[in-house]
N, C-alpha and C positions, 0 to 999 in steps of 0.2 A: 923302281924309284931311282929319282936320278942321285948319285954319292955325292955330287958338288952341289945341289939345291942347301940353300940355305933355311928351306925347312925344317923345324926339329920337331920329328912326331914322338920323342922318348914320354915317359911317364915316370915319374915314381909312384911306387903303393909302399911304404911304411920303408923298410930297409931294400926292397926291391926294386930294381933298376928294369925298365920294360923300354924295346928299341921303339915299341909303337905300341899303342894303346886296346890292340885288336888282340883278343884271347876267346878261344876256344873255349863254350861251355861244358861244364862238367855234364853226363849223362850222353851228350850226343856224339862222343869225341872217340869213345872207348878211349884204353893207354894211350891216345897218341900213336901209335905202330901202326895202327889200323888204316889211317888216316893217310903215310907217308907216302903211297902211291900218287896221292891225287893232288897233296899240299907238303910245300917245302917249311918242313917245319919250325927251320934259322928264321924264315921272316915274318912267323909269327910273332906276337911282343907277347905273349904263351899259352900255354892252354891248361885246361884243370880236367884232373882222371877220372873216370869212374867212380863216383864217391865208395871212399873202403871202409872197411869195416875191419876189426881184429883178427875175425876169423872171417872164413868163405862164405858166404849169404845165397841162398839160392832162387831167393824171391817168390813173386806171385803165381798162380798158376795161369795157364795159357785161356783162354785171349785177356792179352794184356797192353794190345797196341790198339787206337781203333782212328782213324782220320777225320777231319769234324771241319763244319764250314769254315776254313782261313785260318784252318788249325789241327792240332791232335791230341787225343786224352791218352796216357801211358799211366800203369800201373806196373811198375816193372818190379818194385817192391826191393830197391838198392841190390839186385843181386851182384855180387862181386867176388875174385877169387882170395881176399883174403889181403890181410898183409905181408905173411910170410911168402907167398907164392909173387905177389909184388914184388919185393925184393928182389926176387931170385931169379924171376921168369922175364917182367918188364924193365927193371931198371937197368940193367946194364944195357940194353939195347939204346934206353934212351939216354946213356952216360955221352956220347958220341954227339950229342946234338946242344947248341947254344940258347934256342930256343929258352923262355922259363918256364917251369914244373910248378905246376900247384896242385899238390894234392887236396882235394876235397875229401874229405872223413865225417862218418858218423858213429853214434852211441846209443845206445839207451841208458845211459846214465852217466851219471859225472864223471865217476871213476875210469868208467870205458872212455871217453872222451880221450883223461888227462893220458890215458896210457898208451893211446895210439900216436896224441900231437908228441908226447915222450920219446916216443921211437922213431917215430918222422923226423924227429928235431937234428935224429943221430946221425941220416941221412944227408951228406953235402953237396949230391946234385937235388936233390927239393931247393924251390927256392924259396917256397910260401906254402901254406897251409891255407885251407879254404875249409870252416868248418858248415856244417848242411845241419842247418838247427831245427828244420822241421820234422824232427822225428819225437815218438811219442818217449817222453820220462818215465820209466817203469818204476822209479824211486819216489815220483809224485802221483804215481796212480794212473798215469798213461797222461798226463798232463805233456801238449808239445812244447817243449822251450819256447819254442819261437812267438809264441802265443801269451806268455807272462814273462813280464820285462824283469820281475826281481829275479824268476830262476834264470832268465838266459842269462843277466849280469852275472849270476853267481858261478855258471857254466864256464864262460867264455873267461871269469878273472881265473878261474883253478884253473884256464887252459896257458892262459898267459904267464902263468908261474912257473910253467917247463916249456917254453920256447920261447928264443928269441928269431924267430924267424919271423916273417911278414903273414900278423895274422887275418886273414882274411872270414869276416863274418857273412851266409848268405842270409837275407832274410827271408820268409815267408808271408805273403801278399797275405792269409788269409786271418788276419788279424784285426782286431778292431781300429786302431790307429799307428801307422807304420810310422811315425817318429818317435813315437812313447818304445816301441824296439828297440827301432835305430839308435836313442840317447843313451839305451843300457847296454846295448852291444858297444857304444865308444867309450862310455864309462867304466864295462867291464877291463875295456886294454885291447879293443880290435886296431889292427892298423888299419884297413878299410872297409868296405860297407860292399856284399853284391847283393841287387834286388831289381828283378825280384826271382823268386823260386816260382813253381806252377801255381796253379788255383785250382781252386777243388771243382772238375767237373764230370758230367753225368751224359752216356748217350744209350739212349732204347733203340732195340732190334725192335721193330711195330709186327713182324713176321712171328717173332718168338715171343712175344710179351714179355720183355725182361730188359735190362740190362746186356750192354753188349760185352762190356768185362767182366769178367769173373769176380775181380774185386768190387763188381757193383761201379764204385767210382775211381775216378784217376784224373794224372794232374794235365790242366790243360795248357798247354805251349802254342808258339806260333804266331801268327798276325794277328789274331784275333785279340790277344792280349795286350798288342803293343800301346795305344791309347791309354791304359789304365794300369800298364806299368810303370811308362812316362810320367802319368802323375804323380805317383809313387814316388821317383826318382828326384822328380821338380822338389817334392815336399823332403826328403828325406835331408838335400844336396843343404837345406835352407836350416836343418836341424841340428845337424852335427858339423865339424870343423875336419873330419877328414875324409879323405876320399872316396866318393860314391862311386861302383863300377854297375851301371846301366846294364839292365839282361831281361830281356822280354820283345819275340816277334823281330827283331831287328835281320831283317833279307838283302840289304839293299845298303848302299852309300846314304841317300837317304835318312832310312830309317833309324843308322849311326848319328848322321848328324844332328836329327833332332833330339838324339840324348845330351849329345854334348853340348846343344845352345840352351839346352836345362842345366844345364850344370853337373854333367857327369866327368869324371876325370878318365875313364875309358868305359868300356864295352864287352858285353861275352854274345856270343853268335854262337845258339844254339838246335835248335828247331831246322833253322835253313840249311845246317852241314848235310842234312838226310836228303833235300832235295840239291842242291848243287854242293857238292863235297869241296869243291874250290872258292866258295863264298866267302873265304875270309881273305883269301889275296887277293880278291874283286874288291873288296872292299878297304881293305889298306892302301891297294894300288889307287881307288879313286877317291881319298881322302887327303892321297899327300896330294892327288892333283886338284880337289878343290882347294888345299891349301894355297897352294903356287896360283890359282886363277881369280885367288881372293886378296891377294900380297899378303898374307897370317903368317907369320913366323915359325909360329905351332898352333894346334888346339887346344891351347891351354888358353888361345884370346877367344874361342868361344867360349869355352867350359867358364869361364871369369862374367862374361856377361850377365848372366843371371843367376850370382853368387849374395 
């Protein structure tokens, strides 16, 4: 991108300053480390970890990836190594980089929640917190947050009581009505909105008569999704007053921009990091160039149009 164009592709998300609106999704991203061969990770506007957990998670059993028309079902079943090993293993490598850090975390219950964004909070290269609300409440009987708007409010405001960092809520598509979420996730105290998370899907081996995962089902990503995440996004953008960040299926320049003439305030690129690992500096680099061949100042004069 050219430093004297008069384009400004920055963003804010709650107290978080982003130089471009393009971030890296959580799951596809690994730490970020992994990544650094292929993608200079200063001009990314940031990316989000491997969703953590307190302790090391080991996940689902094997087969747990499977490929699907214009898409792919994953049951990976959050494995991660931990927070403590976070700290110690990944962070200082990425203390070195401008880039912004969003940890994405999960729980099975409140308490685990409040204790992890706790300890994140204490961390000053994190720059936001991304919470992953579709996991099952073991306090409500395996009930998902994401799923009933009273407990994710009640979730997300005990998260907001120990951080002032930039909270980031994702939501989960697989819910009856994604702005009855969306309004208790901004009520609870999110500073932004990512949505959407996967959808529940299912592919047969016709050779073995079964299921190709082990866990039976898993979440589907990729293009297949993008149409009916967008709407999602269209509806959420129209519900709440603060910033929606678009994630679903997005490959392409494209694909970006149609979230943001919905009214996204940025984007996460997920799915496509596995087949071009350099997809998100394709996509920043031709973003600020639509901007410059549209005369837009930023994308903030799209994301406004259908606000």
């Amino acid at each position: 991108m050219e430093k004297d164009s008069n384009v400004d592709m920055s963003v804010k998300l709650g107290s978080m300053h982003c130089a471009n609106p393009v971030i890296a999704a959580s799951g596809t991203f690994a730490y970020g480390i992994e990544f650094s061969p292929f993608v200079d990770l200063n001009v990314l506007g940031g990316f989000c970890t491997k969703g953590l957990s307190i302790k090391p998670k080991i996940g689902n059993s094997f087969p747990r990836m499977i490929e699907t028309a214009s898409g792919m079902l994953n049951a990976i079943g959050l494995e991660n190594i931990g927070l403590e090993r976070f700290v110690d293993e990944k962070l200082p490598y990425l203390e070195k980089f401008k880039t912004r850090l969003i940890v994405n975390f999960f729980g099975n219950t409140i308490d685990e929640y409040v204790e992890l964004a706790s300890e994140l909070s204490k961390l000053p290269r994190v720059d936001a917190l991304e919470m992953n609300v579709s996991c099952p409440n073991v306090e409500k009987g395996g009930v998902r947050l994401s799923s009933d708007p009273v407990v994710l409010k009640e979730v997300v405001e005990s998260v907001r009581k120990v951080t002032k960092k930039t909270l980031i809520v994702k939501l989960s598509p697989n819910v009856k009505d994604i702005t009855e979420v969306a309004l208790a996730a901004e009520e609870g105290g999110a500073d932004a909105l990512s949505l959407i998370n996967t959808f529940v899907g299912l592919k047969i081996d016709v050779e073995l008569r079964k299921p190709w995962l082990a866990n039976t089902t898993g979440g589907l990503s990729g293009p297949a999704i993008k149409p009916l995440a967008l709407a999602m996004v269209y509806e959420a953008v129209r519900s709440v007053k603060i910033p929606v960040i678009g994630v679903g299926g997005i490959a392409s320049v494209q694909d970006a921009l149609e979230y943001f003439i919905a009214g996204a305030s940025a984007i996460q690129i997920g799915t496509a990091n596995y087949i071009d690992p350099s997809i998100t500096m394709k996509v920043i680099a031709g973003l600020f160039e639509y901007c410059k061949e549209n005369n837009l100042k930023s994308l903030a004069e799209l994301s406004s149009l259908n606000r």
